[in-house]
Backbone bond lengths (Angstrom), bond angles and torsions (degrees), N, CA, C in turn:
res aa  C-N    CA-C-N  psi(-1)  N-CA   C-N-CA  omega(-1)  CA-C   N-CA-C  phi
1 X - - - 1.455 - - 1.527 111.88 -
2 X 1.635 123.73 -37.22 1.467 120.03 177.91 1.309 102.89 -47.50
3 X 1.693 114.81 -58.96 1.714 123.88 -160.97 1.697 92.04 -45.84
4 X 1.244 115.79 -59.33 1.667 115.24 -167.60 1.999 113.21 -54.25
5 X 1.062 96.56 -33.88 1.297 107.07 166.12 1.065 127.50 -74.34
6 X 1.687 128.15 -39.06 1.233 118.04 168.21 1.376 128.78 -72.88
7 X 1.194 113.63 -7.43 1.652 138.62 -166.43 1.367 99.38 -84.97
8 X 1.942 98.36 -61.14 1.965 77.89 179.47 1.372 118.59 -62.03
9 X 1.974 109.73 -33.66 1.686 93.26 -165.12 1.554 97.17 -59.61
10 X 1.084 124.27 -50.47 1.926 112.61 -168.92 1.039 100.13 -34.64
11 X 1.972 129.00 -73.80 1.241 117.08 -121.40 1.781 89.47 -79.10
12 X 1.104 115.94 -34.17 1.510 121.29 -175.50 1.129 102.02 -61.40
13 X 1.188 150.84 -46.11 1.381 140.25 176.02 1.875 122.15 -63.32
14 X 1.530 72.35 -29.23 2.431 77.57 176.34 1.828 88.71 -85.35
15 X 1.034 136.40 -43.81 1.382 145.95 -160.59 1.946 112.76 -65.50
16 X 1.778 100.45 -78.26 1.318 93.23 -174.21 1.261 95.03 -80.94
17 X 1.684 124.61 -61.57 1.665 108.64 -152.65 1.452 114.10 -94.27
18 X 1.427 110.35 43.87 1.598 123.52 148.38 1.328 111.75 -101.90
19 X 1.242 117.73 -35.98 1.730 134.45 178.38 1.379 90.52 -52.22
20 X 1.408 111.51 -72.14 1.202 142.24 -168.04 1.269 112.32 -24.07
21 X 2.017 120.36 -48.77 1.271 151.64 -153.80 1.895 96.40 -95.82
22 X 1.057 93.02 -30.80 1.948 89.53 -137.71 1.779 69.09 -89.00
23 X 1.465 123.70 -59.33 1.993 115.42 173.28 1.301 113.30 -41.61
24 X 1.477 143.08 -41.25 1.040 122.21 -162.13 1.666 114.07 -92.04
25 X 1.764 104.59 -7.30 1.457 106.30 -178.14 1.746 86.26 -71.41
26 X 1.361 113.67 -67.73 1.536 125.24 -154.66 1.201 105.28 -36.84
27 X 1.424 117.51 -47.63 1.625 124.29 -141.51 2.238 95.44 -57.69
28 X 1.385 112.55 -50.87 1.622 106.81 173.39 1.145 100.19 -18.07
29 X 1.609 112.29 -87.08 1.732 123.17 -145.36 1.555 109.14 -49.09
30 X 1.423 108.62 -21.02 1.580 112.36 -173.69 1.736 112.52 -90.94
31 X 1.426 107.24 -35.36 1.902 123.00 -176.15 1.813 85.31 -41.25
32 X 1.278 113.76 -81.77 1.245 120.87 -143.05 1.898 132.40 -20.74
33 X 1.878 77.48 -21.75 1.624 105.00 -162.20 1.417 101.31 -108.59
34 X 1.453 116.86 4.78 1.326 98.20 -157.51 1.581 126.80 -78.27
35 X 1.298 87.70 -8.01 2.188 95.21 -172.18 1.842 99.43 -40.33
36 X 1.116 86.81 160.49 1.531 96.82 174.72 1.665 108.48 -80.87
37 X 1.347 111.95 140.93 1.718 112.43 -168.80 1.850 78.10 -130.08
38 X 1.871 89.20 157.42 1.349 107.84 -149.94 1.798 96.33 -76.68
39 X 0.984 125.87 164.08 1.858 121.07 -166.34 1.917 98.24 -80.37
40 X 1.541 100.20 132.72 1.650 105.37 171.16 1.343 108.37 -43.12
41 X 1.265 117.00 -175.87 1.123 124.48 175.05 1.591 121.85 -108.40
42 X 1.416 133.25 147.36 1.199 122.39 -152.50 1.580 117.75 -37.09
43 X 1.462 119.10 109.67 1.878 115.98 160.39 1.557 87.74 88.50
44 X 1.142 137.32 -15.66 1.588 107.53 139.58 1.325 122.45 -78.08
45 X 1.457 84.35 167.31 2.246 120.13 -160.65 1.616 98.98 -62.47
46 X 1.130 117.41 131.86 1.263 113.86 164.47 1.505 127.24 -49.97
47 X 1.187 140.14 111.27 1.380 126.94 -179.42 1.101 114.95 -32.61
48 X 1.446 113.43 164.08 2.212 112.26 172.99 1.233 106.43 -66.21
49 X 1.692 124.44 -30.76 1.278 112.48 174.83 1.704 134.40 -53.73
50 X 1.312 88.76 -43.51 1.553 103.24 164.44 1.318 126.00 -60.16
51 X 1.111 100.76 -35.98 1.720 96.10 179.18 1.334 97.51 -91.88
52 X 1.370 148.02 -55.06 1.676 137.70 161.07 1.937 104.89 -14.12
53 X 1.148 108.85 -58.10 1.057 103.45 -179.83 1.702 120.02 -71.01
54 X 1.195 122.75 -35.75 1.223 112.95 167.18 1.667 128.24 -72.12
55 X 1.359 103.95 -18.74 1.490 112.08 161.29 1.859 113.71 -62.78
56 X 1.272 93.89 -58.27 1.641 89.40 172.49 1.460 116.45 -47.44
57 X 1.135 110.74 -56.55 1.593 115.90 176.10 1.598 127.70 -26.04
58 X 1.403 96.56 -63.31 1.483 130.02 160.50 1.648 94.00 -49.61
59 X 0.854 118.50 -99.08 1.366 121.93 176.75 1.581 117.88 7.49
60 X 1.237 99.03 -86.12 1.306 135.05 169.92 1.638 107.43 -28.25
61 X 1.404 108.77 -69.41 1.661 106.00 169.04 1.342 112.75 -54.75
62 X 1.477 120.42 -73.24 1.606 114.31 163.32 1.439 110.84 1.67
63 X 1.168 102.28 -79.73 1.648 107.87 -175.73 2.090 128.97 -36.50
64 X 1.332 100.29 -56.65 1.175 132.26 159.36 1.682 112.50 -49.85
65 X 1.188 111.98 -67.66 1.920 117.62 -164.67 1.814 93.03 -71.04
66 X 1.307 131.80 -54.41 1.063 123.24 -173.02 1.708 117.86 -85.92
67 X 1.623 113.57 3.33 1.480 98.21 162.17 1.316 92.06 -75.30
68 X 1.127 128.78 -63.22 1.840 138.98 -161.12 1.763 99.40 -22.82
69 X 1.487 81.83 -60.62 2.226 82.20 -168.68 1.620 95.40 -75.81
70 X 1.070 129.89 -12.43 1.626 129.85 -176.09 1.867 91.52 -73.45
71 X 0.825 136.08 -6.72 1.739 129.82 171.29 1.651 109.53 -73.05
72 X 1.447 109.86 -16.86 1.348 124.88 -179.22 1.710 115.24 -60.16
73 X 1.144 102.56 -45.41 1.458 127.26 -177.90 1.586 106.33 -69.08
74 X 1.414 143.98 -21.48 1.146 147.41 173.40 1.506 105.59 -101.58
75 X 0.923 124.31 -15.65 1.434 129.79 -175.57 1.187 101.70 -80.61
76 X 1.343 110.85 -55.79 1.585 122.66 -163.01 1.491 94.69 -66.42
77 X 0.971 103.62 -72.26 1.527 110.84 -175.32 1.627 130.21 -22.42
78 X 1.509 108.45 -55.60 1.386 125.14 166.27 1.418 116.23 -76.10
79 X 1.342 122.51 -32.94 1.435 111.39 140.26 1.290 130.57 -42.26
80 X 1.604 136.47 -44.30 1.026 143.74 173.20 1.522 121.58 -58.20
81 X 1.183 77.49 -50.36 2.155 109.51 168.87 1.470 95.08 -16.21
82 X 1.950 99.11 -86.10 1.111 136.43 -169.45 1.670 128.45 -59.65
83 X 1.349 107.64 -22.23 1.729 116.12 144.09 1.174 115.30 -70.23
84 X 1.347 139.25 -54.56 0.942 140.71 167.18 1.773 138.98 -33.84
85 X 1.692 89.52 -34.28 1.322 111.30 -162.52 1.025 145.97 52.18
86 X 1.558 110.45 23.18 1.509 147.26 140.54 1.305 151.76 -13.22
87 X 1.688 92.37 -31.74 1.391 113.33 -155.25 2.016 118.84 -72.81
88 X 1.306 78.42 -7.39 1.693 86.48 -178.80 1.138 121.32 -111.48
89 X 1.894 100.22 25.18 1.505 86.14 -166.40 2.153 93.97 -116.58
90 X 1.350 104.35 143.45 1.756 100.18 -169.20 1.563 114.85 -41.31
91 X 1.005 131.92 -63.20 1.175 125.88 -145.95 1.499 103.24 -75.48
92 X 1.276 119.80 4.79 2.034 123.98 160.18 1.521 92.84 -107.78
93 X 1.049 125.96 -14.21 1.771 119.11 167.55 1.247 100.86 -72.26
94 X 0.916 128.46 -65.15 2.018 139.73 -158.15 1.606 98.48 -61.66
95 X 1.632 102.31 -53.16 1.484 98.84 -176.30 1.518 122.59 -61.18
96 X 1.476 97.17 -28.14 1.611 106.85 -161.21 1.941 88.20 -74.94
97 X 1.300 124.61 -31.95 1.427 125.28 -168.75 1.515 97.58 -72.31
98 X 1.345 121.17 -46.09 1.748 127.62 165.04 1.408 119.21 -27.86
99 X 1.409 101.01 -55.13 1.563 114.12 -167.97 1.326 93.23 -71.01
100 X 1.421 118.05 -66.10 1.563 103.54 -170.52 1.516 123.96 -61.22
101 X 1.575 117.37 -20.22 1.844 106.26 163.47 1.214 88.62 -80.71
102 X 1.338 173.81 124.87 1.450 161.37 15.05 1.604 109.75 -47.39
103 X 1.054 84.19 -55.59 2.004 95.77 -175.59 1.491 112.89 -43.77
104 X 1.673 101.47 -42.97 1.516 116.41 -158.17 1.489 94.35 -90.08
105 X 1.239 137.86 -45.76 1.150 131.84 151.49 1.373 142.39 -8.99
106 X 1.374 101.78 -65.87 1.594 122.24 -179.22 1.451 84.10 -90.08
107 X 1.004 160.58 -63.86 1.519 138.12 -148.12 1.806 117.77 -91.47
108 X 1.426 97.47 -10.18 1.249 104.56 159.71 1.360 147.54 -104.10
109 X 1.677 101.75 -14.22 1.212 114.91 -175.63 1.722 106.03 -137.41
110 X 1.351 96.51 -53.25 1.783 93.19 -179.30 1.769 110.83 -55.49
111 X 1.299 112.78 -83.21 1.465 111.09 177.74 1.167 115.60 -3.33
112 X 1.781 100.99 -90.92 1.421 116.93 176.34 1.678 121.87 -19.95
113 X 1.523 98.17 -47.16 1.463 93.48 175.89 1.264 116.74 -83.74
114 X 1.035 133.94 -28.23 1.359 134.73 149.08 1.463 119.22 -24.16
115 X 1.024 130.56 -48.41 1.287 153.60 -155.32 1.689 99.12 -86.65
116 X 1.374 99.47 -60.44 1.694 101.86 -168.61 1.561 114.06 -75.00
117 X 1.977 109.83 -16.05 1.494 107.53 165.50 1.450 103.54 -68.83
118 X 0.879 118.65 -57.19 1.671 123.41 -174.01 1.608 89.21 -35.59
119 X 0.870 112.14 -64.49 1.839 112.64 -164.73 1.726 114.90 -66.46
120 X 0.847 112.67 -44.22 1.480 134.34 169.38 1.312 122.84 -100.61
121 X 1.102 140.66 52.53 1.424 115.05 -164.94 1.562 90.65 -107.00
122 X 1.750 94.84 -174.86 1.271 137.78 -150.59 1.238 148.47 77.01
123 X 1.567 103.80 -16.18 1.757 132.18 128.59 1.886 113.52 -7.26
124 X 1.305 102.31 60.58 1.304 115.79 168.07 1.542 118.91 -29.64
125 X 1.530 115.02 -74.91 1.110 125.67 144.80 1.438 147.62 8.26
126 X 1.501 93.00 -74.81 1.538 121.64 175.97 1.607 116.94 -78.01
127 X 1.172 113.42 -20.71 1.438 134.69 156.30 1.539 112.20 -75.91
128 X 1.254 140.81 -38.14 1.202 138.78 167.18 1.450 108.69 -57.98
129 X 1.448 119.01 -59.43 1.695 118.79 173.56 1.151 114.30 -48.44
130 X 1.274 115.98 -45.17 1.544 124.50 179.11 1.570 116.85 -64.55
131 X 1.217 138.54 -34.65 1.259 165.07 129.64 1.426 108.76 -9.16
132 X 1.603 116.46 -68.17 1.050 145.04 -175.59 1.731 113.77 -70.93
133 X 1.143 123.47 -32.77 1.549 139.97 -169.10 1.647 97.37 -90.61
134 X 1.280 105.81 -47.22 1.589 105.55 177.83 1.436 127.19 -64.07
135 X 1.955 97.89 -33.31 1.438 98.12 165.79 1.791 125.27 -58.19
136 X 1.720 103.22 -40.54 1.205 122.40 -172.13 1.917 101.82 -65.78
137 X 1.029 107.44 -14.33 1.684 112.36 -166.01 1.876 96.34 -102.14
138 X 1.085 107.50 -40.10 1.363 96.76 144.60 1.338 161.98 -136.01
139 X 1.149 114.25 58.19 1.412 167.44 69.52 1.890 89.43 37.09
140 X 1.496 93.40 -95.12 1.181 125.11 -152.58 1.290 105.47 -66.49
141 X 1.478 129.28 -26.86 0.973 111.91 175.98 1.974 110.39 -96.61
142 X 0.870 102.33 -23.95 1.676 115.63 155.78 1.877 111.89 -25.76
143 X 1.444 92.04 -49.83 1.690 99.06 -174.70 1.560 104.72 -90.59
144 X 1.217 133.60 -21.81 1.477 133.87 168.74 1.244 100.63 -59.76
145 X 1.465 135.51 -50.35 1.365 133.20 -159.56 1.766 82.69 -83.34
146 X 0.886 139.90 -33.54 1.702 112.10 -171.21 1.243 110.22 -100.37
147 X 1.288 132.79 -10.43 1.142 125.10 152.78 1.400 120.63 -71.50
148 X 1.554 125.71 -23.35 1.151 129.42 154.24 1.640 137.16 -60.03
149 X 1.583 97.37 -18.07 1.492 116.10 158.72 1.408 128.49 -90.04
150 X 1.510 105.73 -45.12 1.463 113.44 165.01 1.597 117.91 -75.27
151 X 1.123 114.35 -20.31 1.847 106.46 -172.31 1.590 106.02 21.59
152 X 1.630 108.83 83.65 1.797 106.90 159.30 1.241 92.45 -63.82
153 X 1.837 97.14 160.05 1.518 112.23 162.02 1.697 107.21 84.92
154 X 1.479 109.42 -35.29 1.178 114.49 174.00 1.597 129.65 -24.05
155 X 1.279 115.01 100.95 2.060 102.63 -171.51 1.193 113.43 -125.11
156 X 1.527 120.30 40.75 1.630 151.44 173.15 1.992 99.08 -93.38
């Protein structure tokens, strides 16, 4: 049962909250453009704006559909914990506190802003914070994966 457990937390962790990582860097470079531009004209190319904006879009869900299944990866994990009998030891404490400022992050601040460029964009600015929050979001999960390699404290 561990092997089955460790399998999902991996693949779910390379799966949703890499998806997860790699949408919320992109989504900036795409906001900037996102206003809605008026539709080509029949069997012409969509302007770059249009497609900037439909990349964000995409984006944007990306972000959203794969945090949802990205809950998989903490589940598993503390399940694993807890076969293991693990659970008290720091470096799945520290991480497990990691995961949840990531979580709280993206569902409190990144998304949302995600959301309001889509609605507002060109907010130079607000794209820089956003820019900046995503780094910090992964950041954080940067140090889960090496504390997940290094396990300090580790006495297995």
């Amino acid at each position: 049962m561990e092997h089955v457990l460790l399998s999902v937390h991996v693949l779910a962790s390379i799966v949703f909250v890499g998806g997860a990582t790699v949408a919320t860097s992109l989504f900036p470079r795409y906001a900037p453009v996102a206003a809605p531009v008026p539709a080509a004209p029949s069997g012409a190319a969509a302007p770059e704006d249009e497609r900037s904006r439909r990349v964000a879009l995409s984006l944007h869900r990306t972000t959203r559909v794969y945090s949802i299944l990205g809950v998989t990866v903490p589940m598993a994990g503390i399940a694993l914990a807890v076969a293991q009998g693990r659970m008290g030891e720091v470096w799945i404490n520290v991480s497990m506190v990691l995961t949840a400022a990531a979580g709280v992050l993206l569902a409190w601040q990144i998304y949302p802003r995600q959301r309001r460029a889509l609605r507002e964009p060109g907010d130079r600015g607000a794209l820089s914070t956003l820019s900046a929050l995503t780094g910090i979001f992964n950041l954080l999960w940067a140090a889960v994966v090496v504390l997940m390699i290094v396990r300090p404290g580790d006495h297995a």
